[in-house]
PyMOL CGO cylinders between C-alpha atoms (Angstrom):
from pymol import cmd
from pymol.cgo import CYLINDER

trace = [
    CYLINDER, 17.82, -57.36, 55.83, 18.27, -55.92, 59.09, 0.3, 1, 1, 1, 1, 1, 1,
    CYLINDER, 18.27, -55.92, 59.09, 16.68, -57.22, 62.73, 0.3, 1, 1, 1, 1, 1, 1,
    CYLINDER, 16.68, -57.22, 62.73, 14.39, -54.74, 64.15, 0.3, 1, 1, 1, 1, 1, 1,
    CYLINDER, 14.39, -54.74, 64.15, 14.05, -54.11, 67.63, 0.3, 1, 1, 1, 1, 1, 1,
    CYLINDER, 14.05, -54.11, 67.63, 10.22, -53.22, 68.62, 0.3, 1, 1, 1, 1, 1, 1,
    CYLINDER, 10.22, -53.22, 68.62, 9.84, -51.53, 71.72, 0.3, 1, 1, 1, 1, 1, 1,
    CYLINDER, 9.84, -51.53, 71.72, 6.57, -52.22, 73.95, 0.3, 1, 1, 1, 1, 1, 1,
    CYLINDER, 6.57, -52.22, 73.95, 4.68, -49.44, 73.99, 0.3, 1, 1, 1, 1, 1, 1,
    CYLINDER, 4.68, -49.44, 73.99, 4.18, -47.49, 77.12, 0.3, 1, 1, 1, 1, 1, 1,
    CYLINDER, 4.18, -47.49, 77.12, 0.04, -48.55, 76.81, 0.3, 1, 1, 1, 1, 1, 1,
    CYLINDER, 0.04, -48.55, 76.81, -1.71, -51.21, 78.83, 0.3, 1, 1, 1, 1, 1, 1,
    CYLINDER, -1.71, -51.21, 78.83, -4.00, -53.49, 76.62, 0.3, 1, 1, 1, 1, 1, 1,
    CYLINDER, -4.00, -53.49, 76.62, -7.13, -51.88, 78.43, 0.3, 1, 1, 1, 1, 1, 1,
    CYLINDER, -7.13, -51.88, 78.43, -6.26, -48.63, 77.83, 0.3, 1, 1, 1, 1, 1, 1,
    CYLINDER, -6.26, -48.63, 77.83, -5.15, -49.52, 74.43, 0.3, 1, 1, 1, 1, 1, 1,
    CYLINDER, -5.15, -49.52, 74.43, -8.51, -50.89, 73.54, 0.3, 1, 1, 1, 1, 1, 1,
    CYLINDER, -8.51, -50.89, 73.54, -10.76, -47.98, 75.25, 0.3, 1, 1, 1, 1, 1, 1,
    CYLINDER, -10.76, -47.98, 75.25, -9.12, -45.35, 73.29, 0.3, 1, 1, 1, 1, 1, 1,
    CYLINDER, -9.12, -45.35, 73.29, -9.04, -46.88, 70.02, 0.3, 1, 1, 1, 1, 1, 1,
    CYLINDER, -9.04, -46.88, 70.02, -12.76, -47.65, 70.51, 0.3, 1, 1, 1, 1, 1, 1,
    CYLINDER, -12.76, -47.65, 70.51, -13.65, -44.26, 71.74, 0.3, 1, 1, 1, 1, 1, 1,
    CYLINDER, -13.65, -44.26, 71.74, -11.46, -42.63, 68.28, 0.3, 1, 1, 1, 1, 1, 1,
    CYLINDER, -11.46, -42.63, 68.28, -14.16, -44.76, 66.76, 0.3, 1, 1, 1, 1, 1, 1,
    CYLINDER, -14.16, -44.76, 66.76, -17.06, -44.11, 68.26, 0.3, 1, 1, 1, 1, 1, 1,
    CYLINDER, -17.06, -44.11, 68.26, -16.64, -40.77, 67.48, 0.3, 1, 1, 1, 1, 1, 1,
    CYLINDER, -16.64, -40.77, 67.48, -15.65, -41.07, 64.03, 0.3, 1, 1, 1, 1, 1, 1,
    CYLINDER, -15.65, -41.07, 64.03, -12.26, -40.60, 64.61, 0.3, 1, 1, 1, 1, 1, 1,
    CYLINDER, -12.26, -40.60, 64.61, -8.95, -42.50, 63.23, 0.3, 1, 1, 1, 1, 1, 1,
    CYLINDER, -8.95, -42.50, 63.23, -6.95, -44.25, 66.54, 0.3, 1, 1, 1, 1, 1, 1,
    CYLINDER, -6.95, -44.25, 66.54, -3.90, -43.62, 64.18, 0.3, 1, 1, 1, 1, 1, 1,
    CYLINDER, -3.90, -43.62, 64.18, -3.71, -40.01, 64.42, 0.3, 1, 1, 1, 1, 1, 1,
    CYLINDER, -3.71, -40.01, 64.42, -1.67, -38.20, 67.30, 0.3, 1, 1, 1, 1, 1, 1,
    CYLINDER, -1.67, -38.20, 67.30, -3.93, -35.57, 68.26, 0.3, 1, 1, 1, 1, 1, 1,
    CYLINDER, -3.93, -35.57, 68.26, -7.25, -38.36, 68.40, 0.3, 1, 1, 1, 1, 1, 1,
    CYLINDER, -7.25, -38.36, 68.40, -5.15, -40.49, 70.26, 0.3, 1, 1, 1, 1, 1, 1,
    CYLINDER, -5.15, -40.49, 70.26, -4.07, -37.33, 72.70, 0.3, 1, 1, 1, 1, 1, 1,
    CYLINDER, -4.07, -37.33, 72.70, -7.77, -36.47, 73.21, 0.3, 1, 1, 1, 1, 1, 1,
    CYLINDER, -7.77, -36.47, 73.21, -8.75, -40.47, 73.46, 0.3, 1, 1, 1, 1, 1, 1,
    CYLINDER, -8.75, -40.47, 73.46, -6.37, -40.95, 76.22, 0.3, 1, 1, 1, 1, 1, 1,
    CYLINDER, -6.37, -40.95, 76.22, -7.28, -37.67, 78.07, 0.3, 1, 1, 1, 1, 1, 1,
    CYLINDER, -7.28, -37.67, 78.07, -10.70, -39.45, 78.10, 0.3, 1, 1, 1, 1, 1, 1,
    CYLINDER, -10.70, -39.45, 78.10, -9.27, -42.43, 79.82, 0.3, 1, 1, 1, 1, 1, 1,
    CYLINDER, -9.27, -42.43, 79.82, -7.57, -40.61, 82.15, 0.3, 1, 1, 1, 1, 1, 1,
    CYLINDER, -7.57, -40.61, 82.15, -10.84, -38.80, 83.42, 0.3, 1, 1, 1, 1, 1, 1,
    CYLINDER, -10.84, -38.80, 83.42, -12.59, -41.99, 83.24, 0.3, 1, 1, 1, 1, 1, 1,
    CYLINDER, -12.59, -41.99, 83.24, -10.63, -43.88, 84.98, 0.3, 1, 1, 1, 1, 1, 1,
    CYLINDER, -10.63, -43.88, 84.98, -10.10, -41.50, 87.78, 0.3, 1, 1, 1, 1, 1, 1,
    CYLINDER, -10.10, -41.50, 87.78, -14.04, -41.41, 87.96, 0.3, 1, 1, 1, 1, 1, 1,
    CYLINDER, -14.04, -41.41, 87.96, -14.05, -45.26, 88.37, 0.3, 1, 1, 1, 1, 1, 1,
    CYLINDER, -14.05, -45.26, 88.37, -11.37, -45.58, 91.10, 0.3, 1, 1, 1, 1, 1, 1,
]
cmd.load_cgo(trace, "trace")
């Protein structure tokens, strides 16, 4: 058996969160690359909106 390393990933918990709920909401899975591309892009907007 060998020890793996996991590596944070580059997301905040918020963010992490609001685009696996908006892949969701819309049907989509969180898992895939391209959802999570177009999820994030979201975030981005919406958080630029909110600040």
């Amino acid at each position: 058996m060998t020890n793996q390393t996991i590596e944070p990933t580059p997301f905040d918990d918020a963010q992490f969160l609001w685009c696996t709920n908006w892949c969701e909401a819309k049907g989509l899975s969180p898992y895939d690359a391209a959802n999570w591309a177009a999820a994030k892009a979201e975030y981005l907007k919406f958080s630029k909106e909110v600040s």
